[in-house]
py3Dmol code that shows the C-alpha trace and the ligand (Angstrom):
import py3Dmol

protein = """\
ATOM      1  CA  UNK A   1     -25.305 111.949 -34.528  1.00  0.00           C
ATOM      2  CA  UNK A   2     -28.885 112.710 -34.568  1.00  0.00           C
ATOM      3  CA  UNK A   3     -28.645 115.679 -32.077  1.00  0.00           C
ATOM      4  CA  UNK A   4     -25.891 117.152 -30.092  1.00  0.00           C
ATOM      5  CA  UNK A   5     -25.876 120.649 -28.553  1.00  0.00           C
ATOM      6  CA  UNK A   6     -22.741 122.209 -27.613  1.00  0.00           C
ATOM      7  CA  UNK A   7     -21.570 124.908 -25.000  1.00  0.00           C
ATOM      8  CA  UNK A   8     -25.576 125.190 -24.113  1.00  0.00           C
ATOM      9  CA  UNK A   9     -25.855 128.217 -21.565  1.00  0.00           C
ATOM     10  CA  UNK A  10     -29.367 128.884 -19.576  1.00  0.00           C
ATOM     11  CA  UNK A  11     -29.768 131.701 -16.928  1.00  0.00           C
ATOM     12  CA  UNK A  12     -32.678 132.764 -14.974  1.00  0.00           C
ATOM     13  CA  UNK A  13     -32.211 136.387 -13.773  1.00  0.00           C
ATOM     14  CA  UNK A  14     -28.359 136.293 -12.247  1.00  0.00           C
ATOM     15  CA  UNK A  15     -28.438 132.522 -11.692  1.00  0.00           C
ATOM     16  CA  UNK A  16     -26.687 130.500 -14.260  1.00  0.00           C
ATOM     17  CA  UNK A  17     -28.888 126.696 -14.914  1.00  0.00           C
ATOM     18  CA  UNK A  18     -26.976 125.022 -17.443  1.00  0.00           C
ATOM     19  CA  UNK A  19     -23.375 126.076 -17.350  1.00  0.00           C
ATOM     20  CA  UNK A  20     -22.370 125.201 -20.658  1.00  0.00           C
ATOM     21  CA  UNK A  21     -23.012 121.537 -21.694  1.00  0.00           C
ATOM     22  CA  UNK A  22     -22.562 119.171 -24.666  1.00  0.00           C
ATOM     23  CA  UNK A  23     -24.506 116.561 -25.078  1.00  0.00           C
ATOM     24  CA  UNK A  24     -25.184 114.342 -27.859  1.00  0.00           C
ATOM     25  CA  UNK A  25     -27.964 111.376 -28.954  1.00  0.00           C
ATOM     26  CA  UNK A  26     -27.532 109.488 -31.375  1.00  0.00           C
ATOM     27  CA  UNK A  27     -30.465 107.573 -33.320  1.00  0.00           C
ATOM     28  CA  UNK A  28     -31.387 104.800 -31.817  1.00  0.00           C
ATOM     29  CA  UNK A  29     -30.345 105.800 -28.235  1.00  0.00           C
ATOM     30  CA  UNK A  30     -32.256 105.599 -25.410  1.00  0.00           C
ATOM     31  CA  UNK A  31     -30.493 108.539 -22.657  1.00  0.00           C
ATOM     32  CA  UNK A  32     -31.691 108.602 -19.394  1.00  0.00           C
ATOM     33  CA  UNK A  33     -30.783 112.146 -17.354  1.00  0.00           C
ATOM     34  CA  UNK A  34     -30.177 111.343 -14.031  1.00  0.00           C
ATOM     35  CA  UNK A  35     -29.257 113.931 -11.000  1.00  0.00           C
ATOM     36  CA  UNK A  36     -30.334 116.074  -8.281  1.00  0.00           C
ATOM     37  CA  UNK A  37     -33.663 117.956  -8.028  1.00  0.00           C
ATOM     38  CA  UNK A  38     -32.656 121.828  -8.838  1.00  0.00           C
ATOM     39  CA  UNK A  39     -29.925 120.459 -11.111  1.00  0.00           C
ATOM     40  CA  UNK A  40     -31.155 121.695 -14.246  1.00  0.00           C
ATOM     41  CA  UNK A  41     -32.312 118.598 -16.027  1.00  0.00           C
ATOM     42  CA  UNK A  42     -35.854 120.038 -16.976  1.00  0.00           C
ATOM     43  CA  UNK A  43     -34.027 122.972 -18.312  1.00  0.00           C
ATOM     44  CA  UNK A  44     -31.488 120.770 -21.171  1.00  0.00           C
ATOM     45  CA  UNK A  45     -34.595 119.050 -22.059  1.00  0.00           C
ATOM     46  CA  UNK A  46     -36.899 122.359 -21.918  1.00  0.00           C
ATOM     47  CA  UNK A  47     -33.802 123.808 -24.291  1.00  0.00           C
ATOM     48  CA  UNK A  48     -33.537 120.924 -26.629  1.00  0.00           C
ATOM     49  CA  UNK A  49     -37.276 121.608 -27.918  1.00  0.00           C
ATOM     50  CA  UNK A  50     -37.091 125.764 -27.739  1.00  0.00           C
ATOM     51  CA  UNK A  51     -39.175 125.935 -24.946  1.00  0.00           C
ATOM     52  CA  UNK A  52     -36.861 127.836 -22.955  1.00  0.00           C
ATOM     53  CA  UNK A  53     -34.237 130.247 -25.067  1.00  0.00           C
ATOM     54  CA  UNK A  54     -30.782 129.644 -24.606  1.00  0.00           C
ATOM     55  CA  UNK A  55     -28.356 132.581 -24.003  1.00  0.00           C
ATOM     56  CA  UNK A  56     -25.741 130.448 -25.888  1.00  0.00           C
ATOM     57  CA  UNK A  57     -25.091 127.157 -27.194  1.00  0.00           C
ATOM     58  CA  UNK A  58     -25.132 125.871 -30.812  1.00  0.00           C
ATOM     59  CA  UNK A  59     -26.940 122.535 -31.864  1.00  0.00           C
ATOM     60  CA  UNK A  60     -27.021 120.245 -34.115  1.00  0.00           C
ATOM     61  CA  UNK A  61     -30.175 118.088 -35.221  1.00  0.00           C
ATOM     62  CA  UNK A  62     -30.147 115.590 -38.560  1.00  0.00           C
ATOM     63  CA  UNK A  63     -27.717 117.720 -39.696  1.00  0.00           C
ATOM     64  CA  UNK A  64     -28.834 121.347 -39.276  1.00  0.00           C
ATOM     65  CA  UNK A  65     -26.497 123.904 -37.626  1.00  0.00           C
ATOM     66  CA  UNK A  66     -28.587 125.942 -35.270  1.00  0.00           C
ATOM     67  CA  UNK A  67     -27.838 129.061 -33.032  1.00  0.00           C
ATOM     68  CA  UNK A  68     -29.400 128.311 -30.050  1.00  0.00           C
ATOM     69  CA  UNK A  69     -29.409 131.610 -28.120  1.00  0.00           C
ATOM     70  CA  UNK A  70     -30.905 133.382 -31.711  1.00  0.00           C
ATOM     71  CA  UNK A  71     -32.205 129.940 -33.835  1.00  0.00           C
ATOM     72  CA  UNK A  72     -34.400 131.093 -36.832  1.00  0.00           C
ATOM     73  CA  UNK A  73     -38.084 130.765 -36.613  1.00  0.00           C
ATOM     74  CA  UNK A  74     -37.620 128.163 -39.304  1.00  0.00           C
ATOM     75  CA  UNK A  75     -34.826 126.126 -37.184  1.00  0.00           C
ATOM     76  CA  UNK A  76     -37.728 126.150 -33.963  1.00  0.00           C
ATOM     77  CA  UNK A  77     -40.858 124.748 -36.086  1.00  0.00           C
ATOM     78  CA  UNK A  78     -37.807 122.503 -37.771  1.00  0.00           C
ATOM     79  CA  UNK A  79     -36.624 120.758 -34.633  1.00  0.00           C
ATOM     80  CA  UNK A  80     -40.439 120.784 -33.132  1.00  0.00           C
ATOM     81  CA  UNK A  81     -41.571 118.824 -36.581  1.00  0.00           C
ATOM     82  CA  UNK A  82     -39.449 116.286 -35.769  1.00  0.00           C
ATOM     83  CA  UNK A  83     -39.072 116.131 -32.062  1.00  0.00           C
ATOM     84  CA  UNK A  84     -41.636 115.634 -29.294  1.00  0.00           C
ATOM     85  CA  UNK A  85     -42.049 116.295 -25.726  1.00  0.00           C
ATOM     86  CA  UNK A  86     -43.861 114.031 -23.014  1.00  0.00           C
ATOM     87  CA  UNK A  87     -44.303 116.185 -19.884  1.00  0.00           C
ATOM     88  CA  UNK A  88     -44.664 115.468 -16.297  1.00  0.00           C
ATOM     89  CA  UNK A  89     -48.156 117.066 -15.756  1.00  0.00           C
ATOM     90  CA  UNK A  90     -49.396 115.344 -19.195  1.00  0.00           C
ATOM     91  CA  UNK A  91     -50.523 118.745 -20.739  1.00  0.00           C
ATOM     92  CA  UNK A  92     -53.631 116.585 -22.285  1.00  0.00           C
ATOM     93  CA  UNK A  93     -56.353 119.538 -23.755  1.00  0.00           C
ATOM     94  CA  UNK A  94     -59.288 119.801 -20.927  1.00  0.00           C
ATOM     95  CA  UNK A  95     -61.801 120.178 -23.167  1.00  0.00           C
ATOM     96  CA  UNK A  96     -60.359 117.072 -25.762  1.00  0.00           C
ATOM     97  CA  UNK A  97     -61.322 113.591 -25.570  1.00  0.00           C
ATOM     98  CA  UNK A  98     -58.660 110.701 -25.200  1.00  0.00           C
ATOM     99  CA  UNK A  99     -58.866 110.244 -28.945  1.00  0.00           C
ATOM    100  CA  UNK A 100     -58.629 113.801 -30.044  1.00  0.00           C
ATOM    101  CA  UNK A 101     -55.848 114.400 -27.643  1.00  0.00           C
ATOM    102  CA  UNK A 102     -53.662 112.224 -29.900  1.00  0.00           C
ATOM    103  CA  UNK A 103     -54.989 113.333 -33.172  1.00  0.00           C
ATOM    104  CA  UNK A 104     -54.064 116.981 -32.279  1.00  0.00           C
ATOM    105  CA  UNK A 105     -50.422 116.834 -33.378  1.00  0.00           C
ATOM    106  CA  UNK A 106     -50.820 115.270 -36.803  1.00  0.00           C
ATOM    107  CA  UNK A 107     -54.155 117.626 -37.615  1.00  0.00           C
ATOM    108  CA  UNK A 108     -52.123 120.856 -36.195  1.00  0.00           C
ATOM    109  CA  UNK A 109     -49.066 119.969 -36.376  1.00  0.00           C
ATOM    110  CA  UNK A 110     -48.618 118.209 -39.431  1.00  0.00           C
ATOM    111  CA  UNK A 111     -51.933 118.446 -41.443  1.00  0.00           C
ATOM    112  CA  UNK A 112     -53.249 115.655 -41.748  1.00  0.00           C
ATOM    113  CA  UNK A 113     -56.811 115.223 -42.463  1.00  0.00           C
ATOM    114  CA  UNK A 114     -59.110 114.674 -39.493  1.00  0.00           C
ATOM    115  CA  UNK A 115     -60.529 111.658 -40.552  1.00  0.00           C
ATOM    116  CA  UNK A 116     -56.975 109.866 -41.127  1.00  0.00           C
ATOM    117  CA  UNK A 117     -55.505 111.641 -37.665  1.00  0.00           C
ATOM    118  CA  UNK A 118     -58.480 110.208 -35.831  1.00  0.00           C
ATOM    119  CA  UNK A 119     -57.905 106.804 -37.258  1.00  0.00           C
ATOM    120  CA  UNK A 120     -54.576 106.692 -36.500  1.00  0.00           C
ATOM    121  CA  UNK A 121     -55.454 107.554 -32.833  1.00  0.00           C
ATOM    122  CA  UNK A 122     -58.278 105.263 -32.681  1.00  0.00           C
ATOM    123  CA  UNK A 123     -55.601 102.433 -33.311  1.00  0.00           C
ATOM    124  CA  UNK A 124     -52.991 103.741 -31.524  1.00  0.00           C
ATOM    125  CA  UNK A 125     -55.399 103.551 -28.353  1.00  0.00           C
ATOM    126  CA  UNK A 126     -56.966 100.060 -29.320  1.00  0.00           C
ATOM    127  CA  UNK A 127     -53.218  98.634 -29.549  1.00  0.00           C
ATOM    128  CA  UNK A 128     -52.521 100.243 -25.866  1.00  0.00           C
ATOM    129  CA  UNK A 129     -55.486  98.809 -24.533  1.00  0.00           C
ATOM    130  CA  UNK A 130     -57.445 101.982 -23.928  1.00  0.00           C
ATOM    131  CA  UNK A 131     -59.784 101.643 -26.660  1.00  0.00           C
ATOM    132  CA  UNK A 132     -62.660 101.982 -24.264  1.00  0.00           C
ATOM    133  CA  UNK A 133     -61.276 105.098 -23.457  1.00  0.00           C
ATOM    134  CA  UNK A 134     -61.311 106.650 -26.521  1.00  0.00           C
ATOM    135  CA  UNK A 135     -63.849 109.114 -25.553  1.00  0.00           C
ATOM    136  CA  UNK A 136     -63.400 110.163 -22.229  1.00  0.00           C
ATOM    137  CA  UNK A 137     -62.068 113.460 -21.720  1.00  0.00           C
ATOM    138  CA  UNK A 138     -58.526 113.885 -19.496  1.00  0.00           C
ATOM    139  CA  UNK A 139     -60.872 115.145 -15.950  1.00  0.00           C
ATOM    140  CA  UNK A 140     -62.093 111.228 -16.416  1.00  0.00           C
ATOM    141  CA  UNK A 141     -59.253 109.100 -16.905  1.00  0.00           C
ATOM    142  CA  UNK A 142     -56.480 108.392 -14.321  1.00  0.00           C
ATOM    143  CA  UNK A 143     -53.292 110.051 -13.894  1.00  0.00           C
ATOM    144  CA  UNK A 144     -51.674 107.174 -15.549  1.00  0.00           C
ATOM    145  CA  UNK A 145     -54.205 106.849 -18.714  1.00  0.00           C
ATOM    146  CA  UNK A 146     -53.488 110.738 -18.977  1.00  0.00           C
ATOM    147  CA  UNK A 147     -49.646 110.350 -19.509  1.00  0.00           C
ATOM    148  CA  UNK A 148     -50.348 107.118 -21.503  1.00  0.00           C
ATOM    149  CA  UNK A 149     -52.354 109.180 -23.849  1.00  0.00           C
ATOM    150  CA  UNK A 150     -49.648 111.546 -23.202  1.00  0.00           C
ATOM    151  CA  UNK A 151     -47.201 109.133 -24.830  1.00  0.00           C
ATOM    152  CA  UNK A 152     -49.744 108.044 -27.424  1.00  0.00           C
ATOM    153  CA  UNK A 153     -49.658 111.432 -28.606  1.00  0.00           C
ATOM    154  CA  UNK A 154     -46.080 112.115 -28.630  1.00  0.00           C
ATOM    155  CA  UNK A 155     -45.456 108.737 -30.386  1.00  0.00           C
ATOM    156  CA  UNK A 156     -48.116 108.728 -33.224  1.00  0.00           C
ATOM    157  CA  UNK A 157     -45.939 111.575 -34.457  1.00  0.00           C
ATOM    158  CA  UNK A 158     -42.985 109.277 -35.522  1.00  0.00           C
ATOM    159  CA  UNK A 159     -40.753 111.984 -34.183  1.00  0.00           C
ATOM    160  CA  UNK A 160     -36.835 111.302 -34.605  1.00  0.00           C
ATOM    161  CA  UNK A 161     -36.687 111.508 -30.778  1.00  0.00           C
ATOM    162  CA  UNK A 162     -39.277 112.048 -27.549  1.00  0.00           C
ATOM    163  CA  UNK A 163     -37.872 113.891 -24.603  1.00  0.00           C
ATOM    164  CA  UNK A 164     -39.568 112.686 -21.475  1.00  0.00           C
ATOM    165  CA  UNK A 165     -39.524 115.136 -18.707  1.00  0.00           C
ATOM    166  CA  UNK A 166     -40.331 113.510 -15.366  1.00  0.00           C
ATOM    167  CA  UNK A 167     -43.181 111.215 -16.878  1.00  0.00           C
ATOM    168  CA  UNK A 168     -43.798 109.568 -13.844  1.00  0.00           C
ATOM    169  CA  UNK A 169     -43.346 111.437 -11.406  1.00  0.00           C
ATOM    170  CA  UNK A 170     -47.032 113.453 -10.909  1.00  0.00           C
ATOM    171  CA  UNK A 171     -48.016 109.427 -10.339  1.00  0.00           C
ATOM    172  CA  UNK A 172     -49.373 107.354  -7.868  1.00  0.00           C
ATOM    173  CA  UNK A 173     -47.008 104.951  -7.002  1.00  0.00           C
ATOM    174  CA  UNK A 174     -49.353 102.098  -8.308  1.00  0.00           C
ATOM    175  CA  UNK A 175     -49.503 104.122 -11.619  1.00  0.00           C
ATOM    176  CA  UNK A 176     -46.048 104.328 -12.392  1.00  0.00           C
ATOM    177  CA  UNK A 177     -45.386 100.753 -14.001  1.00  0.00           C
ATOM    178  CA  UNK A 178     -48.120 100.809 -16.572  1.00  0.00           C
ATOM    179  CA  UNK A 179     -46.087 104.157 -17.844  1.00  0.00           C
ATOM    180  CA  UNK A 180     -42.981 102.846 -17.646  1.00  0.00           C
ATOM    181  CA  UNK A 181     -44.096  99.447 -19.581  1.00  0.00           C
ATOM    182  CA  UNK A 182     -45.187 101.788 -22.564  1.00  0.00           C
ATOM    183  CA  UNK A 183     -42.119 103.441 -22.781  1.00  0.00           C
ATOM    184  CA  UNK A 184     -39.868 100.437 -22.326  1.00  0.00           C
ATOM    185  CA  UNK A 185     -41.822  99.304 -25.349  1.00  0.00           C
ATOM    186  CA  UNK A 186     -40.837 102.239 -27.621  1.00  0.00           C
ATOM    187  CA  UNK A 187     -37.446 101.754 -26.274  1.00  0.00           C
ATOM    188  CA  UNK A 188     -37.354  98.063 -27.628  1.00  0.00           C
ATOM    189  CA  UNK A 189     -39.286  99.329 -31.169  1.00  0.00           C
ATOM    190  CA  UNK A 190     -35.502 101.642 -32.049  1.00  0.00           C
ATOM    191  CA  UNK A 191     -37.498 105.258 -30.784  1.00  0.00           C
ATOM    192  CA  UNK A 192     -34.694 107.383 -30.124  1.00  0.00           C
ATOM    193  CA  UNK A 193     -35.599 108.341 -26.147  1.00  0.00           C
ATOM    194  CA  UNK A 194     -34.157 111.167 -23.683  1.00  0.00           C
ATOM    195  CA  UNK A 195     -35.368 110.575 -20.417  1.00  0.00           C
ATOM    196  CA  UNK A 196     -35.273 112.497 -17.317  1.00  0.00           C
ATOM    197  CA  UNK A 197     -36.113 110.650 -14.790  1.00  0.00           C
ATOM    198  CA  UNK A 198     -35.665 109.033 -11.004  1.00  0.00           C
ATOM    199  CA  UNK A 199     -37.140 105.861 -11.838  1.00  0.00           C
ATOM    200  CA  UNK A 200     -33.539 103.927 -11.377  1.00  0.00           C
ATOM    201  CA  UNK A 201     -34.576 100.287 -12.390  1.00  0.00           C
ATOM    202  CA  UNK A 202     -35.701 101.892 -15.633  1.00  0.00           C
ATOM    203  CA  UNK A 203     -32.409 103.781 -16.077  1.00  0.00           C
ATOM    204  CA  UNK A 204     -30.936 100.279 -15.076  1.00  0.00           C
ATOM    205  CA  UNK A 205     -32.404  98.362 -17.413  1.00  0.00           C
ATOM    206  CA  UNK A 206     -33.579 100.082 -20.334  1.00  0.00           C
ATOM    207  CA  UNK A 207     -31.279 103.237 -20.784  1.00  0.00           C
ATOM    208  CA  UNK A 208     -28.619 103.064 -23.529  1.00  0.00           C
ATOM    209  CA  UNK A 209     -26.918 105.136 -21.939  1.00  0.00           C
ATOM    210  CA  UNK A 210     -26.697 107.105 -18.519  1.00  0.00           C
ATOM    211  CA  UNK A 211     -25.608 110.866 -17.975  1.00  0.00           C
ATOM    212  CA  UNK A 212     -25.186 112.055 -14.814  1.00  0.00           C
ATOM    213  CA  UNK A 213     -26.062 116.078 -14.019  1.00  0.00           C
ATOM    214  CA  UNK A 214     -25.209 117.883 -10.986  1.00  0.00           C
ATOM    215  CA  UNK A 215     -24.718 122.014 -10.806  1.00  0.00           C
ATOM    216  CA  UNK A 216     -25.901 122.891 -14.070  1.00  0.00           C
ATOM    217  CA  UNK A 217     -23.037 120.504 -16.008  1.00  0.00           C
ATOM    218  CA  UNK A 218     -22.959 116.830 -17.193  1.00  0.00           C
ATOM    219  CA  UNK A 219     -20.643 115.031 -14.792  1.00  0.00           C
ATOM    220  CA  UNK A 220     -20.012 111.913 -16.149  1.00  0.00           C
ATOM    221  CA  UNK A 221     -21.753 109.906 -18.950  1.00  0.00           C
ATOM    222  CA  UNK A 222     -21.418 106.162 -19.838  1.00  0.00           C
ATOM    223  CA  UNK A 223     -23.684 102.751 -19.690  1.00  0.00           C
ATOM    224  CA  UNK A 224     -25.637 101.883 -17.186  1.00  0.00           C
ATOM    225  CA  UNK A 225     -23.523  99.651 -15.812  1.00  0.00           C
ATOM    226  CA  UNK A 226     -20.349 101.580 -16.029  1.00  0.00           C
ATOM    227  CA  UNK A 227     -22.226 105.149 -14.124  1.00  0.00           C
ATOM    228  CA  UNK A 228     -24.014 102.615 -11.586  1.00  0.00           C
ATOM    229  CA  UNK A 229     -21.736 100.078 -10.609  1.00  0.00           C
ATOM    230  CA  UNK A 230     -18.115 101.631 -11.845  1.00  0.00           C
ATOM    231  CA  UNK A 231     -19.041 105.410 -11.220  1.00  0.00           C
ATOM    232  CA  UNK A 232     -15.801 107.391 -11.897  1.00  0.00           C
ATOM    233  CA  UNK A 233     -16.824 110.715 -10.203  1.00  0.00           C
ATOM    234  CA  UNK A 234     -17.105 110.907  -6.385  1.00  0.00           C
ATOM    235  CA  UNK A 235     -20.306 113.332  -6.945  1.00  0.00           C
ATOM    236  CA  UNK A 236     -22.071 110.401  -8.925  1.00  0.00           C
ATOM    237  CA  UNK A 237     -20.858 108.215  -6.078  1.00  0.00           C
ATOM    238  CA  UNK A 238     -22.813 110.481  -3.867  1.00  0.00           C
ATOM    239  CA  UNK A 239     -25.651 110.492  -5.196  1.00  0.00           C
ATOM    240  CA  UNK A 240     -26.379 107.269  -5.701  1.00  0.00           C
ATOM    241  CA  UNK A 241     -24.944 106.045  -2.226  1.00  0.00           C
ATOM    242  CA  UNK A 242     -27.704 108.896  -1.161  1.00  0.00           C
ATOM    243  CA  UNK A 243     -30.238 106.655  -3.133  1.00  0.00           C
ATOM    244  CA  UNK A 244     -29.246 103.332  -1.807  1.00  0.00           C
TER     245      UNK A 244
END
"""
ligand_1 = """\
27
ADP
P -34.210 119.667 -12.268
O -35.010 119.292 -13.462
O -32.834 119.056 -12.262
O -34.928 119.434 -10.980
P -34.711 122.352 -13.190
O -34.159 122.398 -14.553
O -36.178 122.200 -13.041
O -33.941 121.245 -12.337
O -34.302 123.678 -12.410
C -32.958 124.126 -12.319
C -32.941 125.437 -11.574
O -33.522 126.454 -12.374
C -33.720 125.410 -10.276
O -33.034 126.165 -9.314
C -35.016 126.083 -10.639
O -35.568 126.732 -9.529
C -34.570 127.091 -11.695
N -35.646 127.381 -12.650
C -36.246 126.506 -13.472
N -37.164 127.113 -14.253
C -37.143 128.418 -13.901
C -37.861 129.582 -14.334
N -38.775 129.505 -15.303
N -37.559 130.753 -13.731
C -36.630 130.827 -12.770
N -35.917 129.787 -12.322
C -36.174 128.599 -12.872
"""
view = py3Dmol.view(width=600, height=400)
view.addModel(protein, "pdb")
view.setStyle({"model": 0}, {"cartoon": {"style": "trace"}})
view.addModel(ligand_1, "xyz")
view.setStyle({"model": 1}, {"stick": {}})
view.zoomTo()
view.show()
């Protein structure tokens, strides 16, 4: 198992978010999160990456035991070195061109030298397509070259896993596919993927495998076909009658 977390608790104030789950992803997975808005989906994956403390919960990632509601500053920059997060607002730097914006991470992050990072990105955006891109700055690029640069920057990493959080869903309708293309790609290169999201056909056809969240808890969990077409909870049933 490349990460599991287990008995994860998340409150805001008196309200309890994430009521205790366990959930696991192994390498090579791709997990989409499916479930209600206000379910607390952005909240696992905001846990899973430290940018929301847990109040309990213990995880697991390549094979370090972490405390989740006190993890050491150590365990935080450890599962951030090796994780990365794709957000639903892109969080591109204003003030950064396309190319810099994917550089950042391996200058900052991992510190590499400026001419290799920039390289790397240079490529990275000629092999997407958006080479002529390269130096635009994020105020001059659509909404769907921002999270594809987004991506780009999150991927050029080589993290163990990218946790998506809503990457579509700031998007034009017309916007969406050229997002969900890139990502399907990664998917099909072995990236190790969790993915909240309401895109459906893309849970349909590219998850690994499906998890259900309602009320702060995982309700069920199993393959696409099995949580879509053979759902064994009448809450999943629910919800995705409520889609159809
Ligand atoms: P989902 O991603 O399933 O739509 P979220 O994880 O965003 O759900 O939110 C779960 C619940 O937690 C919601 O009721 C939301 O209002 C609440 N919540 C999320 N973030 C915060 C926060 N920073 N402070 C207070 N409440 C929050």
């Amino acid at each position: 198992m490349l990460l599991s977390v287990k008995k994860l608790e998340k409150r805001f104030g008196k309200r309890t978010v994430l009521k205790g789950v366990d959930f696991s992803v192994d390498q090579g997975e791709v997990v989409v999160i499916i479930g209600p808005s206000g379910s607390g989906k952005t909240t696992l994956l905001r846990n899973l990456n430290f940018l929301e403390n847990a109040d309990a919960g213990t995880m697991n990632f390549k094979d370090r035991q972490i405390d989740l509601a006190h993890p050491k500053k150590d365990d935080v920059h450890f599962v951030r070195r090796h994780s990365a997060m794709v957000f639903q607002n892109y969080n591109l730097f204003k003030n950064k061109t396309a190319q810099e914006n994917i550089a950042e991470g391996l200058i900052y992050g991992q510190g590499m030298d400026k001419r290799q990072a920039l390289t790397i990105a240079s490529d990275e955006l000629k092999s997407l397509g958006l080479a002529a891109q390269a130096n635009h700055y994020p105020s001059q690029l659509s909404g769907g070259q921002q999270q594809r640069i987004g991506i780009a920057r999150a991927t050029v990493l080589k993290p163990d896993v990218i946790l998506f959080d809503e990457p579509t869903s700031a998007l034009d309708p017309e916007l969406v596919g050229t997002v969900l293309d890139d990502m399907r790609r990664l998917a099909q290169a072995g990236q190790t993927m969790v993915v909240v999201t309401h895109q459906m056909s893309f849970a349909k056809n590219v998850a690994s495998r499906i998890v259900f969240f309602d009320d702060g808890q995982i309700v069920e969990s199993g393959s696409p076909d099995q949580v879509f077409n053979h759902p064994r909870e009448e809450r999943t049933r629910q919800f995705l009658g409520a889609l159809a």
